[in-house]
N, C-alpha and C positions, 0 to 999 in steps of 0.2 A: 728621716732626717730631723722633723719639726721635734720630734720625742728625743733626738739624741742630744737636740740640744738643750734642751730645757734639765736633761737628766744632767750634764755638764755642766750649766749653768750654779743648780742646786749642788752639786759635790762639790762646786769652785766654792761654794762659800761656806765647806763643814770646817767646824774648827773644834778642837778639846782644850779643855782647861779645867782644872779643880780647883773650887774654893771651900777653903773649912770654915769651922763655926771657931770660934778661939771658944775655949772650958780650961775649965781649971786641970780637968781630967786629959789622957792622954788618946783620947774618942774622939773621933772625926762626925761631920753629922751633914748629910748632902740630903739637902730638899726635892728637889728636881732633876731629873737626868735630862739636858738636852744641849746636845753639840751644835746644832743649827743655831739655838741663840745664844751661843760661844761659851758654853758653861754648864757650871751650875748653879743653882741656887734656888732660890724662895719659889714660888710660882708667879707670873706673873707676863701680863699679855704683852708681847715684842713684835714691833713696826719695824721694818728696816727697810729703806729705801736708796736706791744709786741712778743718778743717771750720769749717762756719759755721751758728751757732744760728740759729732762725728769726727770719725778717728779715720780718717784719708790714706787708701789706697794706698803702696809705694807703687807706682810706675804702673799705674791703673786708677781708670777713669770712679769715681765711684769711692764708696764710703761705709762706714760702719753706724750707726745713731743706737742706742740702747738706753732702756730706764727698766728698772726691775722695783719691785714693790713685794717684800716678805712679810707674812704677817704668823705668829704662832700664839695658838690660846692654850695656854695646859688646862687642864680639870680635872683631873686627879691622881694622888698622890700617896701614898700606903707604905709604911714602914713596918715589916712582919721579923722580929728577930735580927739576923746580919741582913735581912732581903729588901731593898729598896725597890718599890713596883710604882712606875708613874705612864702617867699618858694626857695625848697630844693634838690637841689636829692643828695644821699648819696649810695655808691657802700663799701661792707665789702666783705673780705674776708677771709674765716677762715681756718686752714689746721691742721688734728688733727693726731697725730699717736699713734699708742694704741699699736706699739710694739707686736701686737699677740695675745695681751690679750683677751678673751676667741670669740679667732677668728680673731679678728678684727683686720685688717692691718689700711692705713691713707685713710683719705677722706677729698675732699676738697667741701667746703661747700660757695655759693657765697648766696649773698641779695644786691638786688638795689632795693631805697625807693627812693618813692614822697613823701618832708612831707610840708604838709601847716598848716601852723600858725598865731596863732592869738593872743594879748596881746591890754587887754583893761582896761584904769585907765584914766576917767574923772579928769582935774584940779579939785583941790580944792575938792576933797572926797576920803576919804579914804576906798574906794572900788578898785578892782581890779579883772582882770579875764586873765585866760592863758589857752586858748584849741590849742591841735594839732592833726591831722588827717593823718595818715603816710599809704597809701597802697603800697605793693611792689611786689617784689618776691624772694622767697628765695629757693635756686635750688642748687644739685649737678652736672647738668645740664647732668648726664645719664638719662636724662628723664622729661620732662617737663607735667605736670598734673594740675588739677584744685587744688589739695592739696596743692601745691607752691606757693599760692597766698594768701594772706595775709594783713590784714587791722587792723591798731591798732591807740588808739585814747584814747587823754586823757583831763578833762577838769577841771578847778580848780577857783573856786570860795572864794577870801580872803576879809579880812579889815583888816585896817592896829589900831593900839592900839595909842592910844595917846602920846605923849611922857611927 
């Protein structure tokens, strides 16, 4: 359960979006692959933090309390031809308190990822490709097991419409 939610947690806050470089030329130019910190672009280290007051029950005794803390550091970055290759590690931390609710006091729930990426679009075609490979581990760290370990990956094959 501690794993499903943490895994849920991090998908609730994947996001895509492309940013271009402006050129005079009709060439796109993407620094960074990373959908976790809602983009693209340059490299550079990302804090995100939320908490959220207890969020009450309907027609039960009892409460939700949560604060999350994302932190991602890229370090490196490789452009080879159309083949954009970059990578990641990213450290979440999640802390949930359930006020009682049927049992359940707070737990804090951690995940550190590798994530490697890839983003690949040849001048002059309107093809494009984005896979990333993220293995990690995600732990309440009373206990460390094969179950904690974790590998998620995604791959995405587009063309772009004429204008």
């Amino acid at each position: 359960m501690k794993k499903h939610l943490a895994t849920l947690f991090f998908a609730s806050t994947l996001a895509l979006s492309a940013q271009t470089t402006p050129e005079l030329t009709t060439s796109r130019s993407v620094d960074l692959i990373d959908p976790a910190a809602f983009g693209f672009g340059r490299p550079g280290y990302m804090v995100d933090t939320t908490f959220i007051d207890t969020q009450d029950f309907a027609n039960r005794a009892g409460g939700l309390d949560f604060m999350e803390v994302r932190t991602i550091l890229p370090f490196w970055t490789k452009k080879v031809n159309a083949l954009r290759m970059s990578a990641s590690l990213s450290y979440n931390l999640s802390e949930l308190d359930f006020n009682g609710f049927l049992g359940m006091q707070s737990e804090s729930l951690h995940t550190l990822e590798a994530q490697l990426s890839l983003f690949w679009r040849p001048e002059q075609s309107r093809w494009w490709g984005l896979g990333f490979v993220t293995p990690g581990i995600a732990t309440d760290f009373q206990g460390l097991s094969l179950d904690d370990f974790e590998v998620s990956g995604l791959g995405l094959l587009g063309v772009l419409r004429k204008a």
